[in-house]
C-alpha positions as MATLAB code, in Angstrom:
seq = 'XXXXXXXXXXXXXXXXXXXXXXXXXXXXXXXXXXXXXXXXXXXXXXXXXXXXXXXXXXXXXXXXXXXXXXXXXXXXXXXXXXXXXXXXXXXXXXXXXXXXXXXXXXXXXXXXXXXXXXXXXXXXXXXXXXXXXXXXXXXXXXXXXXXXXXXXXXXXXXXXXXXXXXXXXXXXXXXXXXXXXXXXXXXXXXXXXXXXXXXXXXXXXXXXXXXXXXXXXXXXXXXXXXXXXXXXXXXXXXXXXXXXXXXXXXXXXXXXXXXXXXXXXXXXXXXXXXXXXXXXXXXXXXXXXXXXXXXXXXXXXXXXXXXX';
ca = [
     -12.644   18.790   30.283;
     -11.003   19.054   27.179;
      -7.165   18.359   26.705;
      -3.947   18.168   24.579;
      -4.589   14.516   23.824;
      -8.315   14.133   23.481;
     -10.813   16.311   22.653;
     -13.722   14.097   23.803;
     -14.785   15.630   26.686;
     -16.726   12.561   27.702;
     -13.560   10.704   28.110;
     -10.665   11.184   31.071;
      -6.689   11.619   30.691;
      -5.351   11.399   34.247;
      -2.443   13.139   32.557;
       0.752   12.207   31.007;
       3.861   10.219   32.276;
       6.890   12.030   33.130;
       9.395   11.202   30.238;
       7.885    9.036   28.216;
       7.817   11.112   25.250;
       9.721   10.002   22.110;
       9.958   11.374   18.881;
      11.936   10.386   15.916;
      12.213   12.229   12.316;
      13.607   11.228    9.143;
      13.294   13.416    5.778;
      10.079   11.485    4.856;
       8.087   10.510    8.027;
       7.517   12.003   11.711;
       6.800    9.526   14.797;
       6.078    9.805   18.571;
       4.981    8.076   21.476;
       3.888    9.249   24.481;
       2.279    7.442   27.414;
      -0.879    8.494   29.272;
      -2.701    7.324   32.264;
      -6.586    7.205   32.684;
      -8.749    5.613   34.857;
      -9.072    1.542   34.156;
     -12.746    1.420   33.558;
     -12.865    4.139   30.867;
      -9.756    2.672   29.047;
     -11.648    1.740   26.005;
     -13.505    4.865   25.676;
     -10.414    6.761   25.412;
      -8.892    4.581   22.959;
     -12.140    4.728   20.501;
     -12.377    8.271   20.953;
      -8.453    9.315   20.223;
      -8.944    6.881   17.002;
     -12.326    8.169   15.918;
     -11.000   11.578   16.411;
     -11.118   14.419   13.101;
     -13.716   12.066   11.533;
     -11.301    8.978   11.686;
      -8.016   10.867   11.009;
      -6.849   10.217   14.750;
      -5.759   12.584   17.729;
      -3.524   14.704   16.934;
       0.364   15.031   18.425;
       0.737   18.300   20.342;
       3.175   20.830   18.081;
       2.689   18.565   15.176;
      -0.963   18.333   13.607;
      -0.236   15.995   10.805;
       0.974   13.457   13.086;
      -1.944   11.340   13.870;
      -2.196    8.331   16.888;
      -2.075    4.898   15.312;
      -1.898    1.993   17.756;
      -1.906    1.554   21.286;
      -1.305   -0.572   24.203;
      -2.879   -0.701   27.234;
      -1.313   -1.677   30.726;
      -2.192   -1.662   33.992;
      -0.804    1.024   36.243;
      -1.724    0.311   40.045;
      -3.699   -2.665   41.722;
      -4.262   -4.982   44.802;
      -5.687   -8.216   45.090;
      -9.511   -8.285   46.281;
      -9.796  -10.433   49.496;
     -12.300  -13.506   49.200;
     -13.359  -15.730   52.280;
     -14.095  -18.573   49.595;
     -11.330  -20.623   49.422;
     -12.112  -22.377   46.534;
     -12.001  -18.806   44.251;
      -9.089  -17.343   43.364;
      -8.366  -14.123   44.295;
      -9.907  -11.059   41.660;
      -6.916   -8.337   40.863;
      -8.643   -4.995   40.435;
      -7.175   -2.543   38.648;
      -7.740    1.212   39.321;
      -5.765    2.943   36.416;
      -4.089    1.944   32.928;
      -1.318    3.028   31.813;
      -1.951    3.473   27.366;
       1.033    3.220   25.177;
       0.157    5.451   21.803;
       2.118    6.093   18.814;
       1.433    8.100   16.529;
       3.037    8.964   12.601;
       2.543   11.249   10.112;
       0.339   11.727    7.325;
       1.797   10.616    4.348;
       0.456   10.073    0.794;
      -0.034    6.942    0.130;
      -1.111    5.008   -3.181;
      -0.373    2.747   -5.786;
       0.582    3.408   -9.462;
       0.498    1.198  -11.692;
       1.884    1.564  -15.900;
       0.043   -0.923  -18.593;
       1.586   -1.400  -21.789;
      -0.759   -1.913  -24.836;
      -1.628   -0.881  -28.453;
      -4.379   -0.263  -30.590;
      -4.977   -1.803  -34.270;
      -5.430    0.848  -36.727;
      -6.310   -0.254  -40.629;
      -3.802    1.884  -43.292;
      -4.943    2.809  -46.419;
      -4.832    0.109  -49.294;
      -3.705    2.371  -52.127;
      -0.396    1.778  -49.819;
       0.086   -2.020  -50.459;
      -0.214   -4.650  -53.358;
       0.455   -8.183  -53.839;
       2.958   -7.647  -56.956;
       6.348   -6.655  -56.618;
       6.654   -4.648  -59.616;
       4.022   -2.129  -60.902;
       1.168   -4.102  -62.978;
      -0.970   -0.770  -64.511;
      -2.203    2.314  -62.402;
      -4.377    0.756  -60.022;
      -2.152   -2.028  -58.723;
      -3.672   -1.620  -55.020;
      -4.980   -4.782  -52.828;
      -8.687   -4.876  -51.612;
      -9.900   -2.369  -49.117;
     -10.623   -5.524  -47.321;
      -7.352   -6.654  -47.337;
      -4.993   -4.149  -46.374;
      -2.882   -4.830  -42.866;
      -3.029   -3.011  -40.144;
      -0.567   -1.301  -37.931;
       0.050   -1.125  -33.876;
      -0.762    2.340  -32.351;
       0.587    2.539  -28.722;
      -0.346    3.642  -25.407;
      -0.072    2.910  -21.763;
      -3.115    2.791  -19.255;
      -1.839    4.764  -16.050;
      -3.389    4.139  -12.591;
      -3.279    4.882   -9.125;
      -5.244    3.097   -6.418;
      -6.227    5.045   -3.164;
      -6.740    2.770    0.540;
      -8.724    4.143    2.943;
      -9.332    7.554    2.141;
     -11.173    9.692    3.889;
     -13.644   10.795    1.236;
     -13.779   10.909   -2.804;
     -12.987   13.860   -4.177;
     -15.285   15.530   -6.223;
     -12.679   15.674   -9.303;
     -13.377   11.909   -9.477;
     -16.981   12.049  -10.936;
     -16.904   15.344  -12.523;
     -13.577   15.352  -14.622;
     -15.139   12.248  -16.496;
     -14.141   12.328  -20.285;
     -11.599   14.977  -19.366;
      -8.082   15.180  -21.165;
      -4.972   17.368  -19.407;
      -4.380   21.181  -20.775;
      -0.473   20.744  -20.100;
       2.292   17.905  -20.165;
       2.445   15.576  -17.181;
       5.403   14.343  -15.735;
       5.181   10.983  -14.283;
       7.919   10.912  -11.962;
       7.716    7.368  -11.109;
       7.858    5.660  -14.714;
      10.287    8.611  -15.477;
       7.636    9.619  -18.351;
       6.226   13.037  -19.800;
       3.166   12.939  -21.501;
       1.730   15.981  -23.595;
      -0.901   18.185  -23.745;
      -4.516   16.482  -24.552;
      -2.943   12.825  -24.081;
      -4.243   11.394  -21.129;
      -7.898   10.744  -20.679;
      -9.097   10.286  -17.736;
     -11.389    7.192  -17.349;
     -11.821    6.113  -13.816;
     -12.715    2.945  -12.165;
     -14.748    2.054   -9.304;
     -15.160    3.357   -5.903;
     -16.427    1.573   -2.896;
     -16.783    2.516    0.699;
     -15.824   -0.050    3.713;
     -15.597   -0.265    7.459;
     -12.107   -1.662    8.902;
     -11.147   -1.897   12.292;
      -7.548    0.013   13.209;
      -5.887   -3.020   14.745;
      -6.595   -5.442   11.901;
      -9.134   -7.353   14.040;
     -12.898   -7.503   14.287;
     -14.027   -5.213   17.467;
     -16.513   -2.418   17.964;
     -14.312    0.297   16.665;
     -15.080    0.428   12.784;
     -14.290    3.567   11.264;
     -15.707    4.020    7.306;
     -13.186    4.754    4.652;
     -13.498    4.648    0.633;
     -11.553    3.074   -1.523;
     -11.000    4.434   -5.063;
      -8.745    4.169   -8.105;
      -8.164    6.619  -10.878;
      -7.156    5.389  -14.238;
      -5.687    7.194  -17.711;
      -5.980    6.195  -20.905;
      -2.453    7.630  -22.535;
      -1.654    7.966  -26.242;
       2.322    7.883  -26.729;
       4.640   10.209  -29.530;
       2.418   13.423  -27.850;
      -0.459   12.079  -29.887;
      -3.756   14.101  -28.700;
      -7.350   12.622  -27.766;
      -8.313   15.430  -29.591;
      -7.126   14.682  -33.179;
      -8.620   11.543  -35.592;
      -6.935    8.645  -36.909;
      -6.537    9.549  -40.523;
      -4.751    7.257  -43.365;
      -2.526    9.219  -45.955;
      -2.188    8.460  -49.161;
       0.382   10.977  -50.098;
       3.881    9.943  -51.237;
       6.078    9.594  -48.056;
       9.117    7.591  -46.743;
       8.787    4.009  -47.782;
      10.352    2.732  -44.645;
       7.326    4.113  -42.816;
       4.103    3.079  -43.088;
       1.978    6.630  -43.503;
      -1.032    7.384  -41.169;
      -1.982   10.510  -39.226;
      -3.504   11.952  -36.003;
      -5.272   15.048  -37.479;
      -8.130   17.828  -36.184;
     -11.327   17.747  -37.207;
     -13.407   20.352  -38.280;
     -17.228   20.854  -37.330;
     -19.441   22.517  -40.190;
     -21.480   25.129  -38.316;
     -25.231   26.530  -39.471;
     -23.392   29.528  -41.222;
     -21.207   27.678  -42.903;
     -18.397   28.391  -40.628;
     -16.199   25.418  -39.564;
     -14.289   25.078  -35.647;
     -11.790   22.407  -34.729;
     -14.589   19.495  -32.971;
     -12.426   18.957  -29.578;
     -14.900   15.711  -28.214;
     -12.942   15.535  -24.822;
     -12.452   18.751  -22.686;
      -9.593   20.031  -21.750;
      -8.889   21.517  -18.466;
     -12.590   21.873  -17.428;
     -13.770   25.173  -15.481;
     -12.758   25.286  -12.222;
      -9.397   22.974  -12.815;
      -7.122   25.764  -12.546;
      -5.154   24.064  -15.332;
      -3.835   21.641  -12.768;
      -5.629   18.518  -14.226;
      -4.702   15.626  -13.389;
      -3.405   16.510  -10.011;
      -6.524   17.788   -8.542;
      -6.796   13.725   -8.415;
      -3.553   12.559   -7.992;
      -2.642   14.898   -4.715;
      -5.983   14.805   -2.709;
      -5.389   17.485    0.267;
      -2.763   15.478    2.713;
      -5.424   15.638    5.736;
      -7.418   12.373    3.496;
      -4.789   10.282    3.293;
      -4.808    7.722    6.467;
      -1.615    7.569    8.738;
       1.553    6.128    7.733;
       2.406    2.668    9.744;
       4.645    3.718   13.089;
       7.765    3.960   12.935;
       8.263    3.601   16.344;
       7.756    0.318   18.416;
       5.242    0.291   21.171;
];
């Protein structure tokens, strides 16, 4: 029958050993351990089906449902040697029950960000420069050809996912998608703008692992999956076009501008041409976080923090 530590019914918990359970808190994580005993033969069967429990998220700890088993070690609880009249074989130890050592931890999010410096050439307008340093006539402008080019900056922001249990659905459909509302990236102690990060993801890939590291029968399948940003710096929007300007302006500063665009319609009407969408239907204006915080019961356990 079913229990508080598995809900396999196929599967047999003698029951649980009298004070052996531990648990230990901190403000960030949640561990336990508890020891159970089951009969020796079905040892295995217990272990697979506590791990493969939830669809791979792990048994849960009574009283605390995000806390998830993560290893395990098996002992043996009671035995007596098995009498043999051949003298030249050794004696077979059989072992009736085992005694299984599990630890569990919490859920925790878990991921990778990553910040990539880099900059895009952009071509200013050649009315700006010449190759005399005092006037010669009206038209004293270099080439189109010839005139330099200045650095535009940005930053590619990713974060790489392990073993989750699925990929969310935000990862396909919020392709070509840029954020309704500034972001604050805690970790790189950044705030981007409104309209400045476009999301452009990378690969995902699905992939069996085994729970202990090693190759065994016990293969749960987890994806793997990293979402990336393209980010345009100085609150400059995906939405607005790379324009050179011509009019007078600081000398120090070479004069170029992000601007809208405007769509001629049939009627002669013109709207501002937005080519990336912002805060698509059914975002909630939450974009990007719908990817960045995937509901806590997909991310795997944390490692234990408590020795077997």
């Amino acid at each position: 029958m079913p229990n508080i530590w598995c809900k396999d019914t196929n599967v047999t918990v003698t029951g649980e050993e009298f004070n052996t359970r531990r648990e230990q808190r901190n403000k960030a994580a949640f561990a336990a351990t508890v020891v159970l005993r089951c009969p020796w033969d079905t040892r295995a069967a217990l272990v697979e089906a506590m791990i493969k429990e939830d669809d791979g998220l792990g048994a849960a700890y009574p009283g605390f449902g995000s806390a998830r088993c993560a290893s395990f070690e098996i002992a043996p609880f009671a035995a007596q040697p098995k009498l043999t009249n051949n003298p030249y074989e050794s004696e077979e130890i059989v072992y009736k029950e085992a005694l299984i050592t599990v630890n569990y931890t919490n859920l925790t999010r878990s991921y990778v960000e990553t910040l990539e410096p880099a900059g895009e050439s952009r071509r200013l307008d050649y009315k700006q420069f010449s190759w005399n340093e005092t006037a010669v006539g009206e038209t004293d402008y270099v080439d189109k050809e010839e005139a330099p080019s200045t650095v535009v900056r940005h930053v590619t922001y990713s974060v790489a996912y392990k073993r989750m249990k699925k990929v969310p659905p935000e990862f396909y459909e919020l392709v070509g998608c840029v954020n309704g509302h500034d972001f604050n990236c805690v970790t790189f102690g950044a705030v981007w703008g409104k309209e400045c990060m476009l999301y452009i993801p990378t690969t995902a890939s699905a992939a069996s692992y085994s729970p202990t590291g090693e190759s065994g029968d016990i293969n749960l399948d987890f994806f793997d999956y990293t979402c990336k940003w393209k980010v345009r710096l100085n609150n400059i929007s995906w939405n607005k076009f790379y324009r050179m300007v011509t009019a007078p302006g600081d000398e120090k500063e070479e004069r170029f501008a992000y601007v809208p665009m405007y769509k001629i319609m049939s009627d002669g009407t013109r709207r501002e041409y937005k080519p990336f969408e912002v805060d698509k239907v059914g975002t909630g204006g939450k974009f990007p976080m719908e990817i960045l915080l995937p509901p806590l019961d997909q991310y795997p356990p944390a490692p234990p923090l408590l020795k077997a």
